[in-house]
Residue, then its C-alpha position, 0 to 999 in steps of 0.5 A: x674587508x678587502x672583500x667587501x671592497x671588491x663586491x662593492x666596487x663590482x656593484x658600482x660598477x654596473x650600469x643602472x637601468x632606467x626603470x621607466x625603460x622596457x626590456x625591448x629596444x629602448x633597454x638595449x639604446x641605454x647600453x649604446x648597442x646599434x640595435x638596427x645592426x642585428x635587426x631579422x638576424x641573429x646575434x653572432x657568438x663572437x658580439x661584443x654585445x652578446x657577451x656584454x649582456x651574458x656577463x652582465x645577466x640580461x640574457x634572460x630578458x630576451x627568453x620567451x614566455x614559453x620559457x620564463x613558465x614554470x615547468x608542471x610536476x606532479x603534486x604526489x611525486x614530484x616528477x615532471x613526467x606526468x601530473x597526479x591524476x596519471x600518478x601510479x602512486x594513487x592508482x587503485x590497483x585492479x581489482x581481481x576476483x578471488x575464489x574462496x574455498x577449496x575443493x573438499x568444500x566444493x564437493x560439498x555442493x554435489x548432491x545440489x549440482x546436476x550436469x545439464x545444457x544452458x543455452x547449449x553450453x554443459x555446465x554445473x547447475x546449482x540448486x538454489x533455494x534461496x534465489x528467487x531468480x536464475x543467475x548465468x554468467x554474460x559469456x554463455x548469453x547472446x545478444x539477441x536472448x537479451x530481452x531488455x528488461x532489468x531486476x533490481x537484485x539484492x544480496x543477502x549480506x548486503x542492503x545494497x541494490x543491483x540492477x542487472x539485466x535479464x535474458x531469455x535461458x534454455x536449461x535442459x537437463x535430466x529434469x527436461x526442458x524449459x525455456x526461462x528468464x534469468x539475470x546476467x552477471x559480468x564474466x569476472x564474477x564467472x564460478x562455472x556454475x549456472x544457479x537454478x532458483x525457484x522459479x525455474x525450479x517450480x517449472x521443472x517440477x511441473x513438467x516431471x509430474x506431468x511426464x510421470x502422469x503421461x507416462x502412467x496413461x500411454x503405458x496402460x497397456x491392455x495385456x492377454x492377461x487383462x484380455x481375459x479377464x475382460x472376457x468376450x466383450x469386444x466392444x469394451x476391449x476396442x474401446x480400451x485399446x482405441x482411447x490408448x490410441x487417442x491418448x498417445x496421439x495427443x500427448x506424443x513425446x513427453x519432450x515435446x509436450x514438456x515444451x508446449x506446457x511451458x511455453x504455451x497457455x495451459x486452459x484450466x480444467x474444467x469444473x465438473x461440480x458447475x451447477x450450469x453443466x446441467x443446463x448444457x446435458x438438457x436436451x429439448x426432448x429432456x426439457x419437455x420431459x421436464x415441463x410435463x413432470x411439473x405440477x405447476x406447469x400442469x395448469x398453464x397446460x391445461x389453460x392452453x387447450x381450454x382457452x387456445x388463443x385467448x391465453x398469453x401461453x402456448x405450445x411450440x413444437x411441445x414446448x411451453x411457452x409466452x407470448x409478449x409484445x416487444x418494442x418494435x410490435x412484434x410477438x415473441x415467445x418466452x420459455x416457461x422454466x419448470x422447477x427443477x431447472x429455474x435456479x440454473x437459469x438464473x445462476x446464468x443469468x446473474x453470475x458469471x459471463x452476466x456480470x452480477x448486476x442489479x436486480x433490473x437488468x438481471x430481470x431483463x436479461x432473464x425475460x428476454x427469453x425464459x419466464x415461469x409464475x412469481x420470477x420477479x419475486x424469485x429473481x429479487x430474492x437471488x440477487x439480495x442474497x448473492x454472497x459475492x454481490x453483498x461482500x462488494x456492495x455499496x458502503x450505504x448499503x445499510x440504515x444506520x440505526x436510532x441515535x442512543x441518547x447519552x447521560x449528560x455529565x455535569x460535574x467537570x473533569x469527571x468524565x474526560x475522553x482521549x485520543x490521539x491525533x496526527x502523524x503530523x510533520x515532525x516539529x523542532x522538538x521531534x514530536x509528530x503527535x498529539x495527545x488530546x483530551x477533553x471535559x465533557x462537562x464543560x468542554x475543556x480542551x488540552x492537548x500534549x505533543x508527543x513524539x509517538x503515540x507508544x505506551x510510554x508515551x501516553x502515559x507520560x502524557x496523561x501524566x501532564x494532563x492529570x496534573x492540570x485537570x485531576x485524576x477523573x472517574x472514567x475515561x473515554x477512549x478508542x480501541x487503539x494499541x496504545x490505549x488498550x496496552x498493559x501499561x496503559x490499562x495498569x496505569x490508569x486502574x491504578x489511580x481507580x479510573x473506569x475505562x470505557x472503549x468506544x466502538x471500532x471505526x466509530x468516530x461518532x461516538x467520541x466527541x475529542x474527533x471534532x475537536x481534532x478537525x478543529x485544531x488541526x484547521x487553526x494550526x493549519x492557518x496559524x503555521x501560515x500567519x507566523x511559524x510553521x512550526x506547529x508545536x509552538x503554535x498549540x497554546x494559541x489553538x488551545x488559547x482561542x478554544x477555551x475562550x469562546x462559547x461552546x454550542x452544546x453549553x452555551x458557555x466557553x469552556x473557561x466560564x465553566x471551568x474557572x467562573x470567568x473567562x479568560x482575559x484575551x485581547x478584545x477584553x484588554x482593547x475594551x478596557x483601555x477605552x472604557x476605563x472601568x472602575x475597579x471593585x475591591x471586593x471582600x475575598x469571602x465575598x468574591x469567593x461565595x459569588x465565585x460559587x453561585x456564578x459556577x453552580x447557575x452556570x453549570x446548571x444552565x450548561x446542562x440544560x442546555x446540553x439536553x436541549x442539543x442532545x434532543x435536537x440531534x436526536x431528532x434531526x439523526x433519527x429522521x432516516x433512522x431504522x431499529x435493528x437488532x442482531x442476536x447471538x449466533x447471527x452471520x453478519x457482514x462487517x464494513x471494511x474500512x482499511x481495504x488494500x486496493x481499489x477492487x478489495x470488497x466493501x465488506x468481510x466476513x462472515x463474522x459471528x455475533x458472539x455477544x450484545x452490549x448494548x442497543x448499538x454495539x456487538x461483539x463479532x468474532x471471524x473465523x480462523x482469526x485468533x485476535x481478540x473479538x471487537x467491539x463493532x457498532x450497528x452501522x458497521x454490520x450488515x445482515x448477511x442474506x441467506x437462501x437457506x433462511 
């Protein structure tokens, strides 16, 4: 209690600040102090208002901002030293390369390690099979070899990609001397090996082969023994000591010549089998020799000498030739080319240097300068059977054949044709195809999103479609995997369905492909009217499909299907303002006139149907040529999937190896063990043959 007392008089003891009052001036004149006293200067120790304020706890009032501020810390350790990001505790230590292995296992590297030079440092160099680039460490690479370009480098327990810098190597060693590319690695991850791979390596081998080689020429020294042997033929022994001579002059030391086939353009060999390198040994004597050899070219001789300048041939110094008119007026002289001599001169003309152009340019390239009697023919004959000129051709380079009138189906859901359509972007669900079918009887379409177009998948869907449609008698399908796999072919015989393939590449044939652009333009409007999600949009596609008049029918698909259309929009407007008065018929009733609608119905659909079929086929067949190929003709086949811009148009040659029908053969291509497909006539093209 006395202690309580005590605090409470000390409490009532203290002044009490006005708290209108600032801590400056003002505060202090509360306390009666003359401030002007100490004003500039400091305030002595010894003030009575020093102590006053010091033991009445206001000598805080007068500290800075700078002091009255929290002191900054660290936040992991708490010293007020440094602040965490300088903190060692959450300092990664450095990282330090560890070399694994020890050196019983380091010697098992030797038989793949050879002592050589890189760049004039002696180091190991490891043979690497498994590199497809040199690798070198930064320390033994200069500044001025970096030739500024970057591989992307990926190791092969990693999927992660490094891009490191190339530069230019001398590797030198008992191999020889080659100058390469290599990439440049940090010096820490330094192993004191330089690791060789296959390119550089490919070089090498090259160069050694080459040495040998040299090596076996220059040391093909003739010997007395050889002398002898050869016996008094001076002249063959000069010859044989003079080429040793030339040989070593061009091919000097097998260092140098090491270095010059690396960094020099090696020209290729030339073709001795060049069908040309006949026209280049024919000298003008040999070709005069020629043309008197020839018969035919007996009679223009002989034209020349009765008629003389009455003839558009004559003789220039003994060599047959004809005279034409050019543009400008002048006369010229055309040789005329013998028989022997013709098919080189065309070869010139057409192939190689001439760029395999057509028919009239090669023709006036040739009649510039040669001619011989029926070389229009002769020429048009060569160009129509260049193999090189066929395989790159034009992809309407080819007729197409008759159209094939098909059966027209009437009974509906019998025959259905399938296909798949898409990838398209992957909907909510996680679908990116779809399964479509359609009756080719009534035009009945359905389609079934499906997240791949697998197997399983098709089966799964086909199971959907089956149970709204039925199980039909035959199905229509492409010779795609999916539809041609095991599971697909077993499921369907199960049910005794009949499959029939359409042709490779031929659209044509399979008439769910137009439903395909169909559908994929409505999804594409209705993703942008309501959701882009086109899954959810399909049943409206369908919707609108099924409701309206197909042209090869005259019916819309549901008429035919279901004996009425479909109720849509317009059908419910139009009833909301007409009002019609509703019919109660008797079911059996309505069940008979169900029948007679459906059967005049699909009576009128087929006739209508052959109607179109004919139409078509006369509108097809307007261009239309009948081909047919046979059993063991070569043939070229249209390359629809080519690799790049400048892939031929055609491949092959391909075999027909057996007829299906009036349009479609089987093809086999040799050396491919693929099972033969089915290709139809507009994708085959005779291949053209001289040999014909």
């Amino acid at each position: 209690m006395e202690e309580f007392e005590d605090a409470k008089k000390t409490i009532m003891g203290k002044p009490k600040l006005d708290p209108k009052a600032k801590t400056t001036g003002n505060s202090i004149r509360n306390f009666n102090v003359p401030i002007n006293k100490y004003k500039g200067n400091k305030i002595p120790q010894n003030s009575n208002f020093k102590k006053e304020s010091e033991s009445r706890g206001f000598s805080k009032k007068f500290e800075t901002n700078a002091d009255r501020r929290k002191k900054l810390q660290c936040f992991e350790c708490g010293s007020y030293e440094h602040l965490r990001p300088q903190c060692p505790q959450i300092r990664a230590p450095k990282s330090e390369l560890n070399r694994i292995g020890r050196e019983a296992d380091r010697s098992l590297l030797d038989p793949y390690t050879k002592i050589g030079k890189i760049n004039g440092y002696s180091m190991p160099i490891l043979r690497d099979t498994g590199a497809t680039v040199d690798v070198v460490c930064q320390k033994y690479v200069n500044r001025d070899r970096m030739t500024g370009e970057h591989i992307w480098v990926k190791h092969i327990f990693d999927d992660h990609m490094t891009c490191l810098p190339v530069a230019q190597i001398d590797v030198e060693c008992d191999l020889g001397r080659v100058t390469t590319k290599a990439v440049v690695v940090e010096d820490k991850l330094d192993q004191g090996r330089y690791i060789l791979g296959n390119q550089t390596a490919d070089l090498l081998k090259q160069i050694t082969e080459s040495s040998k080689l040299n090596s076996e020429i220059v040391n093909a020294v003739v010997t007395r023994s050889k002398g002898r042997k050869l016996g008094n033929d001076e002249s063959l022994l000069e010859e044989q000591v003079n080429t040793e001579i030339y040989d070593e002059e061009i091919l000097g030391d097998g260092e140098n010549q090491a270095e010059c086939m690396v960094n020099d353009e090696v020209l290729p060999k030339a073709d001795l089998s060049d069908p040309l390198k006949k026209l280049i040994e024919v000298d003008s004597s040999n070709f005069i020799e020629e043309q008197q050899k020839s018969k035919k070219l007996a009679l223009l001789f002989e034209l020349v000498k009765t008629k003389g300048n009455q003839t558009n041939f004559d003789v220039k110094n003994g060599v047959l030739v004809r005279k034409k008119i050019n543009k400008l007026g002048g006369e010229e002289y055309a040789i005329v080319v013998p028989e022997t001599l013709r098919e080189q001169i065309k070869t010139m003309c057409h192939e190689g240097t001439s760029g395999h152009l057509g028919v009239l340019k090669t023709k006036d390239r040739l009649l510039r300068h040669f001619f011989w009697p029926n070389c229009y023919k002769d020429i048009e004959e060569f160009v129509k059977t260049c193999d090189p000129c066929q395989r790159v051709g034009k992809t309407t380079d080819k007729k197409k054949a008759p159209l094939v009138a098909v059966p027209v189906i009437s009974e509906v859901f019998s025959k259905i044709n399938i296909d798949a359509c898409g990838p398209l972007p992957t909907s909510t669900q996680g679908n990116k195809f779809i399964i479509t079918v359609m009756c080719l009887a009534s035009k009945y379409p359905d389609a079934v999103p499906v997240p791949d177009i697998t197997s399983k998948s098709v089966v799964n869907a086909l199971l959907q479609i089956f149970s709204r449609m039925g199980f039909p008698r035959e199905i229509q399908t492409d010779q795609g995997k999916s539809f041609m796999s095991i599971l697909t072919v077993e499921f369907l015989e199960k049910f005794g369905i009949k499959i029939v393939r359409s042709s490779i590449y031929h659209p044509q044939s399979n008439p769910v492909e137009r439903f395909h652009r169909s559908v994929k333009r409505i999804l594409r409007v209705l993703c942008i009217e309501a959701s882009p999600d086109w899954e959810t949009q399909i049943p409206a596609a369908l919707f609108a499909l099924r409701t309206v008049t197909h042209e090869s029918t005259g019916f819309s698909p549901a008429e035919l299907v279901h004996g009425n259309n479909l109720r849509i929009p317009a059908v419910l407007l139009y009833e909301k303002w007409l009002r019609p008065e509703e019919q109660e018929n008797i079911v059996l009733e309505y069940v008979f006139e169900l029948i007679n609608r459906l059967r005049k119905s699909r009576e009128l659909a087929k006739e209508k149907m052959e109607e179109m079929r004919d139409r078509r086929k006369k509108w097809y067949d307007r261009n239309a040529i009948k081909r047919e190929f046979h059993e063991g003709d070569s043939v070229l086949v249209l390359s629809v999937n080519q690799p790049h811009k400048l892939a031929p148009q055609w491949k092959g040659p391909g075999t027909i190896e057996k007829k299906l029908s009036e349009t479609n053969y089987v093809v086999s291509f040799e050396g491919k063990q693929e099972i033969n497909k089915v290709y139809h006539i507009n994708k085959n093209h005779t291949l053209r043959d001289l040999n014909w």
